[in-house]
N, C-alpha and C positions, 0 to 999 in steps of 0.2 A: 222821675218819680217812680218809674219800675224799676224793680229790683233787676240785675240781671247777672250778681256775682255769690248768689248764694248756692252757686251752681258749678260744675264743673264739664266741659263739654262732651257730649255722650248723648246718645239716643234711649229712651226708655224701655227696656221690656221688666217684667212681671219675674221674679225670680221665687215663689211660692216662701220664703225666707220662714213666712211664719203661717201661712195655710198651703197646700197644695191643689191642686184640681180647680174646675171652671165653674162659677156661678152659683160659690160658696156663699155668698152675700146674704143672702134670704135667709139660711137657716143661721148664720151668724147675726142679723138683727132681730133674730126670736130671743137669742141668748142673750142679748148685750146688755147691759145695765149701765147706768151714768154712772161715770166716774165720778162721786162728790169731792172728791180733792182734785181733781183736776180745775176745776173753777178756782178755788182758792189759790193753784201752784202757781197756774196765770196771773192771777194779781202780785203776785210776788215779783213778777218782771213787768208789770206796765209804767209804762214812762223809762223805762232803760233803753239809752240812747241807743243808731243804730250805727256800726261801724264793721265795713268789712271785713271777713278773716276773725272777728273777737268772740270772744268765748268769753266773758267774766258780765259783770254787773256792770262794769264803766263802759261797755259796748258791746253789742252782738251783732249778726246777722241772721235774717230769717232759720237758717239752718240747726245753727248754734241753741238758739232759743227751743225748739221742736227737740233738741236734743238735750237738754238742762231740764224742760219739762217732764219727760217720757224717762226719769232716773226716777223718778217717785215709784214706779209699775218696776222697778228693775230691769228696765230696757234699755239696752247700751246701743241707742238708733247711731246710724254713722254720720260722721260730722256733713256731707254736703247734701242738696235738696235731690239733684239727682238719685245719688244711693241710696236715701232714704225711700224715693217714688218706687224703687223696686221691691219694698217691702207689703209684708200683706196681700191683701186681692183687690183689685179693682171693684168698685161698686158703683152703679149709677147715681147721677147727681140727685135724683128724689127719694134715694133711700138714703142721704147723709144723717150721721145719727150725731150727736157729740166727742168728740175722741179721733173723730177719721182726721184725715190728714186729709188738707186740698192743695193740689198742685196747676200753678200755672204758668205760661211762657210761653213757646211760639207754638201754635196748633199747625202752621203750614210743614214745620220740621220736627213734631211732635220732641218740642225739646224744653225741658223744665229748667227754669229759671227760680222759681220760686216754691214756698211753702209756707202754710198754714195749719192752723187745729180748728178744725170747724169745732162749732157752741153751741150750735142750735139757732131755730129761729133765723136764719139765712144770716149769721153772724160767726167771724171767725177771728181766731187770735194770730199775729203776726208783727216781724220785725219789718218796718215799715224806713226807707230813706228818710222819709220827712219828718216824721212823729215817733219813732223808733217803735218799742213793741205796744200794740193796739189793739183794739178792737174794729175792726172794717166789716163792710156788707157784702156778701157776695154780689148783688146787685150794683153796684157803685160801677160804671163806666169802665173805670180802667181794669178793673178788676174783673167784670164778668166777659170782655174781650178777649183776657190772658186767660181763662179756666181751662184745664186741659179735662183733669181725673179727677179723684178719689181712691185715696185706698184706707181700708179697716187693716189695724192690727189688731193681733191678738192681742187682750189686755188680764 
């Protein structure tokens, strides 16, 4: 049921790609504003099945999706969940706002396996094995054992 190939192997650090410096978060959720097309871009991939490695409509993986979405913002995210977890800044789980990105996978080897768009409301968009791209809970079991981070982009 977990994903564990939307990833490539590699440990995470913080590369500032699109902020620089430590515990930018705060002054960035004074600025931030909901993206209204982002809810809508979402909808345009639910129920698209999930398939490793793909990139189109007949099949994605969590990665691919995160990256199909974030072209609307003219943001050319990189294709795996890893290289994507290096972008932005890190932000604590009770400041998630809509837009951040959540990553999860092993916390013992801080190694990301997966990705999501958090939505608000402890609700996040994702390419899922079982149901392909969805709506899940960050609360759901499986899913609040794997949480690692957060990170905001710039939008």
């Amino acid at each position: 049921m977990f994903l564990r190939s939307c990833a490539v192997k590699g440990k995470h650090s913080s590369s500032g790609y699109y902020f620089s410096g430590k515990n930018e978060w705060g002054n960035l959720a004074t600025d931030f504003r909901y993206p209204d097309e982002l809810e809508a871009r979402i909808e345009e991939f639910l129920g698209v099945p999930y398939l490793w490695g793909g990139n189109t409509m007949e099949g994605m993986d969590c990665s691919a999706f995160v990256k199909h979405v974030y072209i609307i913002y003219g943001m050319d995210l990189p294709r795996t969940s890893i290289l994507q977890s290096k972008l932005g800044i890190r932000i604590p789980k009770s400041a998630l706002l809509p837009g951040d990105l959540v990553f999860f996978g092993d916390a013992e080897r801080d190694f990301v396996t997966h990705v999501g768009i958090y939505m608000g409301n402890n609700k996040f968009a994702n390419a899922t094995t079982s149901h392909g791209v969805k709506y899940s809970d960050l609360d759901e079991p499986s899913w609040f054992a794997k949480y690692l981070f957060a990170m905001r982009l710039k939008m």
